[in-house]
C-alpha positions as CSV (number, residue, x, y, z in Angstrom):
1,X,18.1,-19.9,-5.4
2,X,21.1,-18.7,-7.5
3,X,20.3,-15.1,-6.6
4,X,19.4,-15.4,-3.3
5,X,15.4,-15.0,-3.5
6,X,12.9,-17.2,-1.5
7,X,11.3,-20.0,-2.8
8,X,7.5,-19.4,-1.5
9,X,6.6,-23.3,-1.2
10,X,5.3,-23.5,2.4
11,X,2.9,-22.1,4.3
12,X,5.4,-21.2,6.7
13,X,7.1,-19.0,4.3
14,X,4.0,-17.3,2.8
15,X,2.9,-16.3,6.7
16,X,6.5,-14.6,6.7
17,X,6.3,-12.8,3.5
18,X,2.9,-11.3,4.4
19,X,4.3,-9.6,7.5
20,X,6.3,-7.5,4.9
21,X,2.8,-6.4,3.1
22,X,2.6,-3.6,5.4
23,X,3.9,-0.5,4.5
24,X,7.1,0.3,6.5
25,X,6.7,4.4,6.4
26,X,3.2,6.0,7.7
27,X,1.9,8.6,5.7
28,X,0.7,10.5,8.3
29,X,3.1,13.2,8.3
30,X,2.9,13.9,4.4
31,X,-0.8,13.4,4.3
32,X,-1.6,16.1,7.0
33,X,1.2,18.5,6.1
34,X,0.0,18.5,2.8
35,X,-3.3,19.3,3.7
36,X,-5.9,22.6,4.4
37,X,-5.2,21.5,8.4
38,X,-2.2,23.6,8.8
39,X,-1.5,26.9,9.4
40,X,1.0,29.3,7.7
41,X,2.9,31.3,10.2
42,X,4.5,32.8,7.1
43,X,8.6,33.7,7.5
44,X,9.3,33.9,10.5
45,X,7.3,30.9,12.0
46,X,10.0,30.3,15.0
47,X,8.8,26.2,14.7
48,X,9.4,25.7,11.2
49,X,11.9,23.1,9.3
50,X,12.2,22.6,5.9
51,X,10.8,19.5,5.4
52,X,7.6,20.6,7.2
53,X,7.6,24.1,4.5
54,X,8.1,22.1,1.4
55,X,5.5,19.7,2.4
56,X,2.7,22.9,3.3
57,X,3.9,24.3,0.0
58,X,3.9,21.6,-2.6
59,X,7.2,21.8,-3.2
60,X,10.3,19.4,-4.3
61,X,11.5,18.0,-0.7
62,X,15.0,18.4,-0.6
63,X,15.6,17.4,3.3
64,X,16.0,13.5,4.7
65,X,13.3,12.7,6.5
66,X,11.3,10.1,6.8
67,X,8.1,9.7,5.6
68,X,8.4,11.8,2.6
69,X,6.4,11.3,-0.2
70,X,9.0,9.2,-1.8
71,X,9.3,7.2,0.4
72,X,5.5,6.0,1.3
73,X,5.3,5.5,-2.3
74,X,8.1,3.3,-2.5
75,X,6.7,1.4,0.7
76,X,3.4,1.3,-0.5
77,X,4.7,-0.4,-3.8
78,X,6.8,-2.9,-2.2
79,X,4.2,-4.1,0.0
80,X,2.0,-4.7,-2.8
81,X,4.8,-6.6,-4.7
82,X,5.2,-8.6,-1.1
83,X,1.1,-9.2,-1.3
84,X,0.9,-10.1,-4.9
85,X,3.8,-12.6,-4.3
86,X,2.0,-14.2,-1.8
87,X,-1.3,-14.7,-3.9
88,X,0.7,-16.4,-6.6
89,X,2.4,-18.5,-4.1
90,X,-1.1,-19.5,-2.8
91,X,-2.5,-19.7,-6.2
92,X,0.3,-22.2,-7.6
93,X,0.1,-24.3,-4.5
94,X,-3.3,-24.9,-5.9
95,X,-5.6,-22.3,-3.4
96,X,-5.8,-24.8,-0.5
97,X,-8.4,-23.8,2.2
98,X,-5.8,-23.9,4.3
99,X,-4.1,-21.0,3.3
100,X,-7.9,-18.6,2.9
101,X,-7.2,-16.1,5.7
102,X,-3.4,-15.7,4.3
103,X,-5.3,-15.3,0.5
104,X,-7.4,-12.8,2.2
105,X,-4.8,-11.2,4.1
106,X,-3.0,-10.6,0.8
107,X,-6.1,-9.0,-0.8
108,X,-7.3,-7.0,2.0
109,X,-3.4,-5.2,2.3
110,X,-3.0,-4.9,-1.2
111,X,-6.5,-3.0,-1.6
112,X,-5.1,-0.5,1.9
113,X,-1.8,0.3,-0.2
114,X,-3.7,1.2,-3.2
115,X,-6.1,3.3,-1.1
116,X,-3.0,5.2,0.4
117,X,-1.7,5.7,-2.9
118,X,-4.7,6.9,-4.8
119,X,-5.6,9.2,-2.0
120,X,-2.0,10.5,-2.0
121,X,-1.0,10.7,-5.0
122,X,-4.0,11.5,-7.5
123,X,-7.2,13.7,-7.1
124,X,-9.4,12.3,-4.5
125,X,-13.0,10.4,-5.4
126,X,-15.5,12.6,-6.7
127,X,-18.4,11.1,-8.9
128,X,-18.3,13.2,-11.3
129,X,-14.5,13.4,-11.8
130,X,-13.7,9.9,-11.1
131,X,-13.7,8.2,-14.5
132,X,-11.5,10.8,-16.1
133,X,-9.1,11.8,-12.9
134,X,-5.7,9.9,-12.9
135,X,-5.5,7.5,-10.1
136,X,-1.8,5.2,-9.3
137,X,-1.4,1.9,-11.3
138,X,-3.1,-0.8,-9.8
139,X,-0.9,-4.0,-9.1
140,X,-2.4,-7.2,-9.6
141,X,0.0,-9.3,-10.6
142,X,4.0,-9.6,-9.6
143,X,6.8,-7.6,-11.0
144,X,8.9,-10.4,-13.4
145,X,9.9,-8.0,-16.2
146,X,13.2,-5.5,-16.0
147,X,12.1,-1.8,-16.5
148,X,8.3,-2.4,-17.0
149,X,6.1,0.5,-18.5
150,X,2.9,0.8,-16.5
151,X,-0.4,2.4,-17.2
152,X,-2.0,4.6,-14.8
153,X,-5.5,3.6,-13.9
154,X,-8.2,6.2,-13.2
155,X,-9.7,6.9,-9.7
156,X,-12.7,4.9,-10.6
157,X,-10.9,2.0,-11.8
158,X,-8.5,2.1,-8.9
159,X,-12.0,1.9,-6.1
160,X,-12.9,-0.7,-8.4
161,X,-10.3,-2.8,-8.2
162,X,-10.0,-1.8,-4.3
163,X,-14.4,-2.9,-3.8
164,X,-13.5,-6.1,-5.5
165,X,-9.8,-7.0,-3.8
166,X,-11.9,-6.4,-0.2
167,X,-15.4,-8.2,-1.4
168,X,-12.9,-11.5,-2.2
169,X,-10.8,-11.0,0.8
170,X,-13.7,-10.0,4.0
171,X,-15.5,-13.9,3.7
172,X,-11.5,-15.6,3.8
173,X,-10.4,-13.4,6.4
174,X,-10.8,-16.0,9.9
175,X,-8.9,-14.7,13.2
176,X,-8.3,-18.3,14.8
177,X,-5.8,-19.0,11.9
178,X,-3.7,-15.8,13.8
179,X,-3.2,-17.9,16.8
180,X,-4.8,-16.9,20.1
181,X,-3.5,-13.8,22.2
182,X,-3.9,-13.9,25.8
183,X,-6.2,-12.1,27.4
184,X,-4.0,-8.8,29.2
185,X,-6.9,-7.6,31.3
C-alpha cells in the first residue's frame, strides 16, 4: 500500500491485528483515584504527587503520567478501530467459519472498550437515568472519513449495543482455535 497500511487479506494478518484490540493503558489508576475509595489527607499529605491530587479532585491533569484519562481514552478508541477493522476484514472475506472465534474475538473486545469508556467517561447505569444520561459514541464501523463528527450515544444505547456485541460474539468464541498451552503444573 502507497501509504504504508496493511492489507487485511489473510487470516494470518487478521490474528495479528486483533492482538492490538486490547487497550494498551489500564484504567486502573484513573478509575480508583477518581473514585469515593480514597482518602484526602488534605495539604500536607507527605505521599502526595500531582497527578494523584488532580485525579482525587477532578481537575485538568497537567503531569505525564501514564494512564491518565487521556490516554485510556485514546487506547480505548484505537482498540476499537483495531476490532472494527478486523470484522470488516472478516466480513469482506465473505464470514468464513473459519475465521468465528476471531469474529467473536472482535465483538467481545470491542463491547470491553465501550464498557471502559462508558463507565469512565459518562454517568454510570442507573434505570431511571439511563435513556437520557450521555454515554461515549459507540463504534461500529471503521474510521474512513478525515475529521468525522460523531454523535454521542446515551448510556442505554451504549449497554445496548454492548448486550448485543457480547450475545453475537459468546456462541463464536471456541478456545482450540487459540492453540493449546501446555499444561505448567
Amino acid at each position: 500500500m502507497p501509504d504504508n497500511r496493511a492489507k487485511l487479506d489473510t487470516e494470518a494478518k487478521i490474528d495479528k491485528l486483533l492482538v492490538s484490540a486490547y487497550p494498551q493503558t489500564a484504567y486502573l489508576v484513573s478509575a480508583e483515584l477518581s473514585s469515593d475509595n480514597v482518602d484526602d489527607y488534605g495539604p500536607t499529605n507527605p505521599n502526595g504527587e500531582r497527578f494523584m491530587e488532580e485525579l482525587f479532585r477532578w481537575k485538568e491533569i497537567t503531569d505525564n503520567q501514564d494512564e491518565v484519562p487521556k490516554d485510556v481514552w485514546e487506547a480505548c478508541y484505537t482498540a476499537i478501530a483495531s476490532a472494527n477493522a478486523s470484522l470488516q476484514a472478516i466480513q469482506e472475506m465473505g464470514n468464513p467459519s473459519s475465521l468465528s472465534p476471531q469474529r467473536g474475538e472482535a465483538l467481545a473486545v470491542r463491547a470491553y472498550n465501550h464498557f471502559i469508556l462508558v463507565n469512565l467517561f459518562a454517568q454510570h447505569y442507573t434505570k431511571e437515568n439511563a435513556a437520557t444520561d450521555l454515554g461515549v459514541t459507540y463504534m461500529t464501523e471503521p474510521e474512513v472519513v478525515l475529521d468525522p463528527k460523531y454523535q454521542r450515544n446515551t448510556v442505554q444505547e451504549v449497554y445496548d449495543h454492548l448486550i448485543k456485541d457480547l450475545d453475537e460474539a459468546i456462541p463464536l468464541i471456541d478456545d482450540s482455535s487459540f492453540g493449546s498451552t501446555p499444561n505448567i503444573i
